[in-house]
N, C-alpha and C positions, 0 to 999 in steps of 0.2 A: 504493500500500500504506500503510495508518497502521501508523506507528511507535508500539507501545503496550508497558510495561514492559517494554521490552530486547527483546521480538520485533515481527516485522511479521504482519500478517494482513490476508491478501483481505476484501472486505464480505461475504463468504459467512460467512466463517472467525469472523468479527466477531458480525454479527448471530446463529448458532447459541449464542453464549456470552452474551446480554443477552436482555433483556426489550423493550427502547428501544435507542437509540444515547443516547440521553440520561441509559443507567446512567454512561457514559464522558466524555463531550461533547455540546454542544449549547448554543444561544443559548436564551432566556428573558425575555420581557418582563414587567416591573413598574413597578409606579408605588410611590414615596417616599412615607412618610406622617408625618414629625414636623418640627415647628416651623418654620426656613423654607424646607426642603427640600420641606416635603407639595405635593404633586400634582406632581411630578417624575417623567416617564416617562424609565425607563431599560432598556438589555439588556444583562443578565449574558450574559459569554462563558466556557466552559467548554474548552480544548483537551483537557483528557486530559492533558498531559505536570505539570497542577500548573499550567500557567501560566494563568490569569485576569485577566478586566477586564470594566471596566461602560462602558458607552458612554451618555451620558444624552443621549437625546432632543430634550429640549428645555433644551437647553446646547449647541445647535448639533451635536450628534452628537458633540462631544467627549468624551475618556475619562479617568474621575476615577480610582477606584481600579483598584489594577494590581497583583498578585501573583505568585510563584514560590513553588510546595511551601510556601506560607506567609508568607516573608518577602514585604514590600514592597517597590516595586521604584520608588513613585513619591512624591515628597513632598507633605503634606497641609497646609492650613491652615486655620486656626483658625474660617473662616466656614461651611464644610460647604459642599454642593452645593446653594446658595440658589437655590430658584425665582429664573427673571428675572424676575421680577413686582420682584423688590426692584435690579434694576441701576439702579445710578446711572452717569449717561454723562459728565457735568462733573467737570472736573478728573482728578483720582486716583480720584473715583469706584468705578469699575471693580474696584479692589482691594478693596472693600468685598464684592463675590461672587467673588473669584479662590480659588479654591477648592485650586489646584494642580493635582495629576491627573496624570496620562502626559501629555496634549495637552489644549491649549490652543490654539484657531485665534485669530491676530489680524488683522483685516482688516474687510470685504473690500475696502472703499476710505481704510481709515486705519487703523493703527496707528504704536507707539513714542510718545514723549512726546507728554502733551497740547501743543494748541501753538493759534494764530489762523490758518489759511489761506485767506490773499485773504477775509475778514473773518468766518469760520465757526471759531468758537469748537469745538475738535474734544477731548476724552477721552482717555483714554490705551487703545492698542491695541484702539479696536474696539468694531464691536458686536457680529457675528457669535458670539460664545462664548454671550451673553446672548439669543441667537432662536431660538425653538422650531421643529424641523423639522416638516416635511407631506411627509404619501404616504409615510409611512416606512413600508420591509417589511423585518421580519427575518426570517429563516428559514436553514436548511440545508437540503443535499441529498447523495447518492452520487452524484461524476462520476466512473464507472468505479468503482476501487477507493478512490477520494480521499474523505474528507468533508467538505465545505466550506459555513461558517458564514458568515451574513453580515448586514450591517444596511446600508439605503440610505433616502434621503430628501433631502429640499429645502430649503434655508435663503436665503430671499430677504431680498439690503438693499436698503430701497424707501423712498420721500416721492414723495408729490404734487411737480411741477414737479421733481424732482432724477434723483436715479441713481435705476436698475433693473438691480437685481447678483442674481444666484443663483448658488447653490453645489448642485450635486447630489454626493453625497460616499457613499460605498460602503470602509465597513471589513469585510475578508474575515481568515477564520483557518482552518486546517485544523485536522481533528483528527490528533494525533500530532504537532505542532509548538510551536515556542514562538515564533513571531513572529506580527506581524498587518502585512495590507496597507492605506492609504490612500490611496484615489483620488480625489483632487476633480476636478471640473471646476467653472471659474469663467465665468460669459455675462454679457454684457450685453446685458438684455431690452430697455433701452430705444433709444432713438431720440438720444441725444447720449452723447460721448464721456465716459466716466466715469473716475476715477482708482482706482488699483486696486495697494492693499497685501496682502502677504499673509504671512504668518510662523507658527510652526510652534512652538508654545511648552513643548518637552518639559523636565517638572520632573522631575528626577530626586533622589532622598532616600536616607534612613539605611533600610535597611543598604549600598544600592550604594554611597552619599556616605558617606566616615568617614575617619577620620584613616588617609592612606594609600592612600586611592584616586588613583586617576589619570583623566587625559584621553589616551585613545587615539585619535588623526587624522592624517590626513595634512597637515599644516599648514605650509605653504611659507614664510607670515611671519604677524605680527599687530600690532595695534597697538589702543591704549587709547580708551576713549570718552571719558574725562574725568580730572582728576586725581588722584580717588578709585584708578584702575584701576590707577596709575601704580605707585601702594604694590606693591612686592614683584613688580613684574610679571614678573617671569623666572619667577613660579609660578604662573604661569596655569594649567598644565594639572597643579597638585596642590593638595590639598586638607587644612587642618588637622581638627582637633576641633573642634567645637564654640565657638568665640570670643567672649566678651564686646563690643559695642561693635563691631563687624565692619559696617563701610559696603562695598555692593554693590558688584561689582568689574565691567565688563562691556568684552567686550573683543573685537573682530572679527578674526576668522581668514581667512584667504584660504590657501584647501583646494585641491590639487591632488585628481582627477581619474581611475579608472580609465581606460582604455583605451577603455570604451562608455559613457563618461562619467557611473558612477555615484561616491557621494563618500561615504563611512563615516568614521562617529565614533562614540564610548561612552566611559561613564565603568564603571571593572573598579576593583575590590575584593580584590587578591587575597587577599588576609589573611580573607577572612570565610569562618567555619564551618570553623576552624582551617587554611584555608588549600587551602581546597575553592575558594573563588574564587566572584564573582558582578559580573554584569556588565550593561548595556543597552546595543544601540547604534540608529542609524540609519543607515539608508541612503535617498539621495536623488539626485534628477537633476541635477547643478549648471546642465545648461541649462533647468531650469525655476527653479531656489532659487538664483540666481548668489553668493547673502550670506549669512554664518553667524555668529550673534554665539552665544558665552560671557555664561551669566549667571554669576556666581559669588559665592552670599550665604551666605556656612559663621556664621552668626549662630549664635545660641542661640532654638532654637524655629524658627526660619528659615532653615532649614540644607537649603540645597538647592543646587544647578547647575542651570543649564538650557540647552539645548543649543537651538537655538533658527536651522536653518534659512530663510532667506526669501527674498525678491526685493527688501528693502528693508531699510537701517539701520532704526534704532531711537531716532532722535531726534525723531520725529514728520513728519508731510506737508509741515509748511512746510517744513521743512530740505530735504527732499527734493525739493521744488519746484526751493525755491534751486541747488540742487547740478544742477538738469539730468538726476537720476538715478529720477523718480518715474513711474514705469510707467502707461499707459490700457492702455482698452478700449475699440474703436469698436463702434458699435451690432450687433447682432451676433457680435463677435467671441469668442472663449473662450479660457481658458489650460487647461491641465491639469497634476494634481502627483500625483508618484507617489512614496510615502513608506513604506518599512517600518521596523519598532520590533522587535525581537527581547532575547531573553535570552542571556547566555553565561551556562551553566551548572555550568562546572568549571573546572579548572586547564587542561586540554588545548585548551580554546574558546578562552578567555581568551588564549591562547599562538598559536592558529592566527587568531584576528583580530589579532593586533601582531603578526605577520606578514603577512599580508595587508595592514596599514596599510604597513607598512616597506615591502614589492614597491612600493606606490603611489608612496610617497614617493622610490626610486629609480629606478623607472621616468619620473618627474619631470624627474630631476635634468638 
């Protein structure tokens, strides 16, 4: 049944009231046309409940803007969703098209700090955000009474003589909900054993992030990446205004675990919309994302969290060489990740996931 303005209705019930399903919901392909955004294909997502997002095509299928009833839900930066025609892969590079967004994939055989591994000069976080998908098909349909949206397609990391990595990746949304599903799966096409990062790079911004927001998870301990993180760390999971001068904070959680071994986090706002509350969270498989780092930059103008699931730190491949902790792929072989984004849309959501987190966390104990 879709859940639509406070009632439910059968597709019978549904389709008699529209023209389309697409007066309510429905996906929509276009392509970007100004300055270095032109020629960027992307698909608007419509659920019906007010929640919306753009999934761009060739940005590896990742999803830039993100809306509720209006407000923002994801934080934005200053470069827009630049064609990869302009990524730069050396150095910081990469932050020259980091555009923000909901999600941000980093991988598929390197991210976290650029770094030298065994003598290959590597980028920060990746190329995979910057490669255009193929064989992408969006579409909907009625399964039963459900209507369900969706976009899939192929993102291969490939050289002559090297890796052969593909990604087939399938984001799903109903109409009548406010969450979306992502599905990757990761192969390796080729014939030698490849190294294989992957992380999950949800930015989340103003209005969820504001003075007074919180970090809702089940978080058993944590500890600091670096010095920086060190400042004030018993506030990891709250967040000021807007800060002058504010160096990036990042900080590794180690998350207990439902029961069927899903693992939920968000950052809730309750204070917003005088106290109506707004919220994002995730949910993930920790046996596929065993790692979860806290970005946490409350800057001025770069004022975001990002919440940030993987199977790897974020100090870069060599580290992760070093430490024993950096994940392959034998030829053939594939991973897969199952990742939902949802909204909490009131005071009583808000209140029934920090409950749900607290169950986790003593069922834990």
């Amino acid at each position: 049944m879709a859940k639509l303005f406070g009632n439910e209705y059968t597709r019978e019930q549904l389709l008699t009231r529209v023209g389309d399903v697409s007066q309510v919901a429905g996906v929509r392909s276009v392509v970007l046309d100004d300055g270095a955004e032109r020629g960027v294909r992307a698909v608007e997502f419509r659920t019906g409940t007010g929640f919306d997002f753009t999934v761009l095509v060739d940005r590896g299928l990742d999803i830039s803007i993100a809306s509720y009833c209006g407000a923002p839900l994801a934080w934005r930066s200053c470069t827009g969703d630049k064609s990869p025609a302009y990524f730069e892969e050396p150095g910081f590079g990469w932050l020259r098209s980091f555009y923000g967004g909901l999600v941000v994939t980093c991988g598929l055989t390197y991210a976290g700090a650029p770094c030298v591994d065994q003598g290959k000069p590597l980028g920060l976080h990746g190329r995979v955000s910057n490669t255009p998908a193929s064989n992408v098909h969006a579409d909907g349909e009625w399964q039963g009474n459900d209507y369900v949206m969706w976009v899939q397609g192929r993102v291969r990391e490939s050289i002559v003589f090297g890796e052969n990595i593909e990604m087939v990746r399938r984001i799903a949304a109903r109409l009548g909900e406010s969450k979306l599903q992502i599905h990757d799966v990761v192969r390796n096409l080729g014939y030698q054993e490849t190294e294989h990062m992957m992380l999950y790079h949800i930015n989340l911004g103003f209005p969820v992030v504001d003075g007074g927001s919180r970090l809702v998870a089940p978080v058993r301990d944590y500890r600091c990446r670096d010095a920086d993180a060190e400042v004030e760390k018993e506030l990891y999971a709250s967040f000021p205004p807007p800060t002058p001068g504010f160096r990036e904070r990042v900080y590794y959680l180690e998350m207990a675990e439902k029961p069927d071994g899903t693992v939920l986090a968000g950052i809730v706002n309750p204070g917003f919309s005088g106290g109506k509350g707004l919220g994002v969270y995730v949910r993930y498989m920790k046996s596929e994302l065993p790692r979860f780092a806290e970005w946490k930059m409350n800057a001025q103008g770069t004022y975001v969290v990002g919440l940030e699931p993987a199977n790897c730190a974020v100090e870069g491949r060599a580290k992760e060489r070093e430490r024993g902790t950096l994940q392959f792929l034998k030829p053939g072989e594939f991973r897969e990740y199952h990742v939902e984004i949802g909204v909490l849309s009131s005071e009583a959501e808000i209140s029934a996931f920090e409950e749900e987190v607290q169950g986790i966390l003593s069922g834990a104990r």
